[in-house]
C-alpha positions as CSV (number, residue, x, y, z in Angstrom):
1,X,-192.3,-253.9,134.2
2,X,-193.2,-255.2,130.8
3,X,-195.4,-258.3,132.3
4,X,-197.1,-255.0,134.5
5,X,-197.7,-253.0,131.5
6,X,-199.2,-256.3,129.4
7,X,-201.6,-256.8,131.9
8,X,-202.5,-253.3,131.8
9,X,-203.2,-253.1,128.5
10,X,-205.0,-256.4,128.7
11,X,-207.1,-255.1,131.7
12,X,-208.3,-252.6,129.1
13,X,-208.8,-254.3,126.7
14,X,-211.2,-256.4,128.9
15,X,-213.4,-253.8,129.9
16,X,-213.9,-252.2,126.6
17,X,-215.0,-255.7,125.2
18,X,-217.6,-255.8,128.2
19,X,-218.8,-252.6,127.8
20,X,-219.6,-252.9,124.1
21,X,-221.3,-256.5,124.5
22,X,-223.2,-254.8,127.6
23,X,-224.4,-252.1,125.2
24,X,-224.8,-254.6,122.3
25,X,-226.8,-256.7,124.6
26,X,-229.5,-254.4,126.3
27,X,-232.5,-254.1,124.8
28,X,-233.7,-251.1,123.0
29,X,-236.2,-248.7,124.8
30,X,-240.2,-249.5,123.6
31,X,-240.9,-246.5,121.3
32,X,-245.1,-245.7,122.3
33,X,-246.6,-243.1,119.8
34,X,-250.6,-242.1,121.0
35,X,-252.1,-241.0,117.9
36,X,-249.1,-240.9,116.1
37,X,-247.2,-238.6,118.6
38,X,-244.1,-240.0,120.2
39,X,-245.0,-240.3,123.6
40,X,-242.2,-239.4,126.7
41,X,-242.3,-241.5,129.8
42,X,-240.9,-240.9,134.0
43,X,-241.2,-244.5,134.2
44,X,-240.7,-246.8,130.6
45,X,-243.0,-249.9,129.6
46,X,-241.7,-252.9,130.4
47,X,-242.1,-256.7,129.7
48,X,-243.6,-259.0,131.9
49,X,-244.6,-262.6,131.2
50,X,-244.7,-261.8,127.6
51,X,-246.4,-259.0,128.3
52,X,-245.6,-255.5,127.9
53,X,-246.8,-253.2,130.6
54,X,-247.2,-249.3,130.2
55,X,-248.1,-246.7,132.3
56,X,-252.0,-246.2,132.5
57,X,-251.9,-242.6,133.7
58,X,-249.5,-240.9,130.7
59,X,-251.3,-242.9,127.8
60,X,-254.8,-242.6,129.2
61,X,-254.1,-239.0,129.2
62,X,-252.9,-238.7,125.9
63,X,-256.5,-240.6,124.7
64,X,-258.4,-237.5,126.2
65,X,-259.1,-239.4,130.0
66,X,-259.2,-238.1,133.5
67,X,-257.0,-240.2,135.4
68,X,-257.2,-240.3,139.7
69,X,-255.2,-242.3,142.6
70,X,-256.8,-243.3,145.6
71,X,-254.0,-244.2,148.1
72,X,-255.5,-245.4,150.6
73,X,-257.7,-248.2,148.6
74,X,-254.7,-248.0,146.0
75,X,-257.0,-247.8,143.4
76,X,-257.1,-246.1,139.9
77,X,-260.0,-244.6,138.4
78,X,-260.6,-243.0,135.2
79,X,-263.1,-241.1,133.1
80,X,-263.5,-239.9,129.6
81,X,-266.6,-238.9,127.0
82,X,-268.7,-242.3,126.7
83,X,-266.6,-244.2,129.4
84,X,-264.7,-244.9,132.7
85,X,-262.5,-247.5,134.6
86,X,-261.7,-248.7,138.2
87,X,-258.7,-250.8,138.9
88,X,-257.0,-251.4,142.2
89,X,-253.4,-252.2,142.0
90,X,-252.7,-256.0,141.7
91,X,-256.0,-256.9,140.6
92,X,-256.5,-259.5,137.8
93,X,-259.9,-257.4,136.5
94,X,-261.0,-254.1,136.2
95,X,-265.1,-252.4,136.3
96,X,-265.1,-250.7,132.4
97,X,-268.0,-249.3,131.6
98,X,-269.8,-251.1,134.9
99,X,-268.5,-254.6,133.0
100,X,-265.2,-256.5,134.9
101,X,-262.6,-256.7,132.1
102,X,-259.8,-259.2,133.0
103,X,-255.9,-258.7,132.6
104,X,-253.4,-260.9,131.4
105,X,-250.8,-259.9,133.7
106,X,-252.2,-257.9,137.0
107,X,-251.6,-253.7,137.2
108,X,-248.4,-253.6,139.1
109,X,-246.7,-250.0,140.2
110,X,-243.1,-249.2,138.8
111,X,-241.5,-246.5,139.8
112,X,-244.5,-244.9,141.4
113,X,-246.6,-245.5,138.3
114,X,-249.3,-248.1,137.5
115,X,-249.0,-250.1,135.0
116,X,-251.0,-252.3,133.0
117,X,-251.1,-254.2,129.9
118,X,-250.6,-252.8,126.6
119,X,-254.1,-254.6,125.6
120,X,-255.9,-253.5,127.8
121,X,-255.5,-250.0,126.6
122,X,-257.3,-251.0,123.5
123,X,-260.2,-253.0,125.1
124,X,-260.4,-250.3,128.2
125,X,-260.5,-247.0,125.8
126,X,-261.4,-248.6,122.4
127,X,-257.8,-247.8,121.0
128,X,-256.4,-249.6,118.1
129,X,-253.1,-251.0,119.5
130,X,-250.3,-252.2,117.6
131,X,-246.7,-254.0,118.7
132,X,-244.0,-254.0,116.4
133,X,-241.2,-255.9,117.5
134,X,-238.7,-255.2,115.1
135,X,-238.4,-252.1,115.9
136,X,-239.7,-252.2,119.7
137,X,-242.8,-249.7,119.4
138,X,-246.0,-249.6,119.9
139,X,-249.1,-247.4,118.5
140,X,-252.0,-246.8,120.4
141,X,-254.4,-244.9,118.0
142,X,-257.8,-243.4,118.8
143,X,-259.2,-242.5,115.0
144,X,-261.2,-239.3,115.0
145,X,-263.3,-241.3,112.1
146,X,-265.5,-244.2,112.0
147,X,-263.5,-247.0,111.0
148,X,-264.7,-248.4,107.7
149,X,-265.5,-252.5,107.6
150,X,-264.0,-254.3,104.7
151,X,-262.4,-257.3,103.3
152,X,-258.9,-257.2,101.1
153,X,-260.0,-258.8,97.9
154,X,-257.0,-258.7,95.9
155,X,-253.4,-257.6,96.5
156,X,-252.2,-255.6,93.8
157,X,-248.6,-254.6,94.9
158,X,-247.0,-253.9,98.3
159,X,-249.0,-250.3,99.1
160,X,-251.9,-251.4,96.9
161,X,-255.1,-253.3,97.3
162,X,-258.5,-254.2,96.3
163,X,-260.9,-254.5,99.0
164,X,-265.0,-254.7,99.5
165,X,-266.5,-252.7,101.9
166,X,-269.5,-253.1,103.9
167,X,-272.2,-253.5,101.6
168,X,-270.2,-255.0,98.9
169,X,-268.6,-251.9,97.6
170,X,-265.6,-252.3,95.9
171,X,-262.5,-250.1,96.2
172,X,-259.2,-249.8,95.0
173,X,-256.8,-248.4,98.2
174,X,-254.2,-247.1,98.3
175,X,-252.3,-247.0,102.0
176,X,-251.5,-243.8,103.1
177,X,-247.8,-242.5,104.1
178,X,-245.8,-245.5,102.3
179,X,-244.2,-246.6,99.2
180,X,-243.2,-250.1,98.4
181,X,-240.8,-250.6,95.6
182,X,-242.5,-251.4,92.1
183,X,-243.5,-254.5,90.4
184,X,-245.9,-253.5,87.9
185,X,-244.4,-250.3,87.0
186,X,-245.4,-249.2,83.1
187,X,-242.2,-247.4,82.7
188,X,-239.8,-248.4,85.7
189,X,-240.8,-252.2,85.9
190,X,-239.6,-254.5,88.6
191,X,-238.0,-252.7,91.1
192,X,-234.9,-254.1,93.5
193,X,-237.6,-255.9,96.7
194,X,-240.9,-255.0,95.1
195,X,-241.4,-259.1,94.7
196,X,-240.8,-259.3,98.3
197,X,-242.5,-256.5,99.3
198,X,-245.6,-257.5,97.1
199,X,-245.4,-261.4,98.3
200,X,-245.4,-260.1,102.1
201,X,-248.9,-258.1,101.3
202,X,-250.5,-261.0,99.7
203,X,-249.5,-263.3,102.5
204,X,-250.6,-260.9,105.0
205,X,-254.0,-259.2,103.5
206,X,-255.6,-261.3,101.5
207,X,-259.2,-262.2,102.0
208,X,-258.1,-260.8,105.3
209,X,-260.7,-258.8,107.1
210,X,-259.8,-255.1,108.3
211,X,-260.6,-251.8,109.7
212,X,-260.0,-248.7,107.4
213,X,-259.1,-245.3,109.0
214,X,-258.8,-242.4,106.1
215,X,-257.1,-238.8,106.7
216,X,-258.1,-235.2,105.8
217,X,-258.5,-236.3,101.7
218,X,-260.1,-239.4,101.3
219,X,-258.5,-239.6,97.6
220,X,-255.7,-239.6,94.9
221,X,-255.8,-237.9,91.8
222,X,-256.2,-241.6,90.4
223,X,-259.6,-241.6,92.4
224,X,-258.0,-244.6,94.8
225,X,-259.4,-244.7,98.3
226,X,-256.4,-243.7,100.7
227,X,-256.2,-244.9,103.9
228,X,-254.5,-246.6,107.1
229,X,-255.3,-250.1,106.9
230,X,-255.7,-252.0,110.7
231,X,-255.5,-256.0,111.4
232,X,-257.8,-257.4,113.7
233,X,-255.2,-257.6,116.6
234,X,-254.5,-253.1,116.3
235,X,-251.4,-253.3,114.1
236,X,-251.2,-250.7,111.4
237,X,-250.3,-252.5,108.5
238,X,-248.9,-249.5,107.1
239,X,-246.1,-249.1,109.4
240,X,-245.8,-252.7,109.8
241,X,-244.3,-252.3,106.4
242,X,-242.0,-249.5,107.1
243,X,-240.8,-251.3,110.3
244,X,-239.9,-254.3,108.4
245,X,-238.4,-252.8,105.8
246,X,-240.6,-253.7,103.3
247,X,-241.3,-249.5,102.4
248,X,-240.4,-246.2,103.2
249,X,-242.3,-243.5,103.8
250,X,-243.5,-241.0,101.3
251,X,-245.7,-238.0,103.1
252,X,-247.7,-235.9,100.9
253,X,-249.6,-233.3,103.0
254,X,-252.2,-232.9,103.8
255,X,-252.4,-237.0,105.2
256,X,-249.5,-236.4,107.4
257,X,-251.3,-237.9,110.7
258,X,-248.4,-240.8,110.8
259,X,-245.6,-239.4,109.5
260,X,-243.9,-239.1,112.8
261,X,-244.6,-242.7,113.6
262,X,-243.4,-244.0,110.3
263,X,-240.3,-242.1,110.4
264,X,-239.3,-243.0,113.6
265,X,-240.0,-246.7,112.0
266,X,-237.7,-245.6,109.3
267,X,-234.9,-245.1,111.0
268,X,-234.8,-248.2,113.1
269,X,-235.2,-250.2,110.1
270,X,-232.9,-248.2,108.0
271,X,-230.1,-248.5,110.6
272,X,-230.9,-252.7,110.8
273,X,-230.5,-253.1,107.4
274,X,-234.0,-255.2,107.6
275,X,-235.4,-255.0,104.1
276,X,-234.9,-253.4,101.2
277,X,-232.3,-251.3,103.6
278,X,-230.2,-254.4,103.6
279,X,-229.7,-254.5,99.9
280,X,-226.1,-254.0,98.1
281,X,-225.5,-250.3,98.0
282,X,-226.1,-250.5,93.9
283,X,-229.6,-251.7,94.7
284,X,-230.8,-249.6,98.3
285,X,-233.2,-246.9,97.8
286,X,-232.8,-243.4,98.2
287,X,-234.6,-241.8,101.0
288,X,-237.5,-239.9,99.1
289,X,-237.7,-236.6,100.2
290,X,-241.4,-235.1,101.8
291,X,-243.4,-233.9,99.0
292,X,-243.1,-230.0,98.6
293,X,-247.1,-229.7,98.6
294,X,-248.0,-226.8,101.0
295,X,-244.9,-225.5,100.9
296,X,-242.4,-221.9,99.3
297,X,-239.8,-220.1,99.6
298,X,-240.4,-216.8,101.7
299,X,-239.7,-213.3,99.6
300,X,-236.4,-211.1,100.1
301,X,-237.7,-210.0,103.4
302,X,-238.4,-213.0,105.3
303,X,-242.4,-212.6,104.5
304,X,-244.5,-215.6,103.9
305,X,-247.0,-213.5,101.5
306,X,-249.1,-216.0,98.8
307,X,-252.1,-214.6,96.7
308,X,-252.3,-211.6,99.0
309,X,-252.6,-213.7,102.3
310,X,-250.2,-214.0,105.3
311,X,-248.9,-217.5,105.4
312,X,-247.3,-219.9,108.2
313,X,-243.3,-218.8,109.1
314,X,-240.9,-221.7,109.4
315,X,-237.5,-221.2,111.7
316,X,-235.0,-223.9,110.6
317,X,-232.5,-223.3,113.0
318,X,-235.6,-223.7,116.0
319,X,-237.6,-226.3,113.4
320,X,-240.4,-224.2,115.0
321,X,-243.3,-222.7,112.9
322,X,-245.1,-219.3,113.6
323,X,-249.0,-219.6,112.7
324,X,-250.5,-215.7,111.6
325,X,-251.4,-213.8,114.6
326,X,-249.1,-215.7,117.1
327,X,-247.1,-213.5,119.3
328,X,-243.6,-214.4,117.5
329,X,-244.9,-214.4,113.9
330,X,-244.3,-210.4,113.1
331,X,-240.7,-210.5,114.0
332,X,-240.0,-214.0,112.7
333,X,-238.1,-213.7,109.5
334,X,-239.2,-216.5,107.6
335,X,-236.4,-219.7,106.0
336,X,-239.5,-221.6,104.9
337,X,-242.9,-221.1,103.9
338,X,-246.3,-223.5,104.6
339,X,-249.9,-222.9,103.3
340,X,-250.6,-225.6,106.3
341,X,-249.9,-226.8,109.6
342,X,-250.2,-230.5,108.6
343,X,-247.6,-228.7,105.6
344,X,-245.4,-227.6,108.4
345,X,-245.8,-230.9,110.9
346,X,-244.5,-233.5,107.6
347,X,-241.6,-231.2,107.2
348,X,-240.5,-232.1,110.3
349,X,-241.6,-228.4,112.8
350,X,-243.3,-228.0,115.5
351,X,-245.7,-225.6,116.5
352,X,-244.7,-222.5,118.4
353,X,-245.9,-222.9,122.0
354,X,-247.1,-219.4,121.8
């Protein structure tokens, strides 16, 4: 009885240890974010031949396309402002524009879905497309701007540069929606990775050229250009920084187009101790809070009233916000208060559906 009960027990024992080096061992889910909204999938990306695949139809939707299936040529096609696409299933090319386009790895259906290469989105669409393997995620960005031309002159500090711009301006930038510790702090100093941090810029930017996509306000009160800075290949190098632990995020409405993506970035590299999260607990950052720009406290009644004006309703138990003249706004008593929906959005709400 006691040799039955042993084995038992090992038995257990046994299984648990597989289960936990099963769930150690599988690979974590590819985060895709299309303009800096997380982006849900029937069918996930996967990775083939060192590629990684995504579905065509859910992110060329997302970009603006028309997407269409033809099952009896099993063929794609797709349409949007400027641009459109044919690509039959297994081929090694697509027509883009009337010009064949070739594929590293051939459009394959999974799951009922096409998929094709991640780079393709880029040169199909004219995406910026960024892979961040640390963290497993990818960006596929369509900037409503021209992208401004320039060359990183200098490297200040981690989230700082010099750079020229086409035509020889020169700027000082500042990258939007991160924070690298200090190292030339007037009053603070040195700060606990700011070397590292700094050292990883300069080895990555300088004399580096890159695209430059700015947000709703083009400046700091310092007058410093603020913008998201891109590397030839697509990768943001802004949340290259957060994903390697190298920064954190600090929002500031109203350049909040990110902040989902570089929280999400956050939290991966916060719980993998990459980075400054991996410092002793005397030295690790605190998580710096969103700034409170755009935002108050509703009155006794639940009213979102500022200089006479009806203001956007917050519901923290939903984490929904109520816009003036939306169907639910009226009998919404307010918990929070936002001058703006970008306000609303970096806080961490979503917008009423109706």
């Amino acid at each position: 009885m006691k040799n039955k009960s042993f084995l038992v027990v090992l038995l257990a024992i046994l299984l648990i240890s597989l289960a936990a080096g099963s769930a150690v061992g599988a690979p974590q889910p590819i985060q895709v974010f299309v303009d800096g909204r997380a982006l849900a999938f029937d069918v996930p990306p996967v990775v083939v031949s060192g590629r990684t695949l995504v579905p065509l139809r859910a992110v060329f939707e997302a970009l603006g396309a028309e997407v269409d299936w033809n099952q009896e040529t099993r063929t794609v096609t797709a349409s949007w402002p400027g641009g459109s696409l044919t690509l039959p299933v297994g081929a090694r090319s697509a027509r883009v524009g009337g010009a064949e386009r070739l594929l590293d790895v051939p459009a394959q259906i999974v799951g009922g879905r096409m998929l094709v290469p991640l780079r393709f989105v880029a040169e199909a669409m004219g995406a910026q497309v960024g892979w961040y393997p640390a963290s497993r995620a990818i960006t596929i960005n369509k900037p409503p701007k021209p992208l401004l031309e320039a060359t990183v002159t200098r490297v200040v500090d981690g989230d700082t540069v010099e750079v020229a711009l086409a035509g020889g301006r020169a700027e000082k930038m500042r990258l939007i929606g991160v924070d690298t510790p200090e190292t030339i702090h007037p009053t603070r100093g040195e700060e606990p990775y700011g070397r590292e941090a700094s050292d990883f810029t300069k080895a990555r930017l300088t004399g580096r050229k890159v695209l430059l996509e700015t947000d709703v306000e083009e400046r700091d009160r310092y007058g410093r250009l603020l913008a998201y800075l891109y590397l030839p290949d697509g990768t943001m190098f802004n949340a290259t920084l957060v994903a390697e632990g190298y920064a954190q995020t600090m929002t500031i409405p109203p350049n909040v187009r990110y902040v989902e993506v570089f929280r999400a970035l956050q939290a991966g590299a916060r719980d993998g101790g990459r980075g400054l999260w991996g410092l002793p607990e005397s030295q690790a950052p605190d998580v710096k809070p969103p700034s409170d720009k755009g935002s108050f406290p509703p009155d006794a009644d639940g009213n979102c009233i500022k200089d006479g004006r009806e203001n956007i309703k917050g519901n923290r138990d939903s984490m929904v916000y109520h816009v003036p003249g939306g169907r639910f706004y009226d009998q919404t008593r307010a918990e929070e208060c936002f001058t703006t929906e970008e306000a609303a959005q970096a806080a961490g709400y979503r917008r009423s559906e109706r």
